[in-house]
N, C-alpha and C positions, 0 to 999 in steps of 0.2 A: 338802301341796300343794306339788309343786314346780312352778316357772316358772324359763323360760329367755331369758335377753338378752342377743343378739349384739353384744357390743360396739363390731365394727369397723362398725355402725351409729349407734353414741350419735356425736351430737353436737346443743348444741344450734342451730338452725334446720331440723331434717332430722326427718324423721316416721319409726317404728321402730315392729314390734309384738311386744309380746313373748305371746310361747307358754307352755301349758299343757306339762305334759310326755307329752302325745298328743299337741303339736305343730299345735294348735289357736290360735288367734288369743285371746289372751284381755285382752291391754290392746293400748292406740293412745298413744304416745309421741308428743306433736303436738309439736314445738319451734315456738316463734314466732321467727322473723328479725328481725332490722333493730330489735331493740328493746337500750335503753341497758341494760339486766341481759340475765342471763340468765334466761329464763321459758319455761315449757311447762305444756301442761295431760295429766293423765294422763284418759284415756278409756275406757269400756266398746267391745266390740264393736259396739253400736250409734250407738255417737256422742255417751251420755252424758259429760259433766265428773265425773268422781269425784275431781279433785284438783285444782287451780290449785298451779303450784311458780314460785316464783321468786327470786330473788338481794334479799335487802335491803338497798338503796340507800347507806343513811347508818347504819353499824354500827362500832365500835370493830373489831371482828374482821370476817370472811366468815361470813356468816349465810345459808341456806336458809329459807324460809317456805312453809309449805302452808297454801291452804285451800282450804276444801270449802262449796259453796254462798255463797261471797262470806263467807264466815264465817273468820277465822284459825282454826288445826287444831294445829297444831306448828310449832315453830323448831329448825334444827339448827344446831349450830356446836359448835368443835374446843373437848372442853374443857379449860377453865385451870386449871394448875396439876397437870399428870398429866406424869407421867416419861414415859409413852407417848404416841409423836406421833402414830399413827394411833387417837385412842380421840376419841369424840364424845360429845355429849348434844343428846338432843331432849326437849324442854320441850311437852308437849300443854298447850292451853288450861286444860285438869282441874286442872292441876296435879302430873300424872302425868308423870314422868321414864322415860327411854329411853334406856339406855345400850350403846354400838354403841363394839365394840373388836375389835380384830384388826391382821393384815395386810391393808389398805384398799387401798392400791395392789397390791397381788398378788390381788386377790379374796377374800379368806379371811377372812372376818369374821364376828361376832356382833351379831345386838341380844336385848336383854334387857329383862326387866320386874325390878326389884326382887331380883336373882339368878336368876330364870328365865331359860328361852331360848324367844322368840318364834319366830326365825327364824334358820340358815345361810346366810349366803352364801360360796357353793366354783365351782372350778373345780377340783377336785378330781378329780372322777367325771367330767369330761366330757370324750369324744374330739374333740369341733370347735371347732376352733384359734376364739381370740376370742369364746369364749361363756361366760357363767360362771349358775350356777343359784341364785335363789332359795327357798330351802327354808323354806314356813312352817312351826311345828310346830306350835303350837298350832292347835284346831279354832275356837276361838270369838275367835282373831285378826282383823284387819282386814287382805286380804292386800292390798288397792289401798295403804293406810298405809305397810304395811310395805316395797311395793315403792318409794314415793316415797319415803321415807327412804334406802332402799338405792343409789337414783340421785342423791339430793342428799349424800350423805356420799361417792362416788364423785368428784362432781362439786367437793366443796371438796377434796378432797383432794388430786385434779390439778392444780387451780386451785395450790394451794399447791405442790405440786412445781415448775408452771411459772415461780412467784415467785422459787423459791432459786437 
């Protein structure tokens, strides 16, 4: 399953949808404005909530938070202690770990299950300027998960660029 997200769209307070790669509507990027984090909710085409994301507040580091039905889902944040500055970890409630490395500011990254690979994210393959594709691989993936990860590891990671 690949999906595509125009990024000269992300920001958050600004709504965005990102595509199937038949260029079909397949999520609703809602950004909420005027709020002290940053926060959005990811959407089905009809209007359901499949994710709540948002900035947590009071964190030693930059933390991302998902959740799903008012429920916490995952945490992501930059992790400690790795010679590589763009490599993360997201913590699912399970206790199931998710590890997302690559080039993050150039688009070109991985997440992983336990050495697997979930999902690619490239801009690789694409001809149009500021879009980069999320590619699940796995079939019995959660791609609404995968894609919120891929927008909140985005999101710390510029965050941090704009700090240095």
């Amino acid at each position: 399953m690949r999906f595509l997200v125009r990024e000269r769209l992300l920001g958050f307070g600004d709504d965005y949808w990102i595509e199937d790669d038949r260029g079909n509507k397949a999520y609703l990027v809602d950004g909420k404005a005027m709020r002290l984090r940053d926060t959005f909710e990811l959407k089905d085409t009809r209007g359901q909530v499949l994710a709540d994301i948002r900035q947590k507040m009071f964190a030693l580091r930059d933390t991302m938070v998902i959740e799903r039905d008012g429920e916490p889902l995952a945490r992501i944040r930059r992790k400690r202690l790795s010679l590589l500055r763009n490599h993360y970890r997201v913590n699912l409630v399970d206790g199931t770990e998710l590890d997302v490395s690559g080039k993050i500011l150039d688009r070109e990254f991985a997440i992983e299950y336990d050495g697997e690979l979930l999902a690619v994210i490239s801009r690789r393959f694409l001809h149009v300027r500021d879009t980069y594709g999320v590619d699940v691989v796995r079939d019995d993936a959660d791609p609404a998960l995968l894609i919120a990860v891929t927008v909140c590891v985005i999101h710390l990671a510029d965050k941090e660029r704009e700090d240095d």
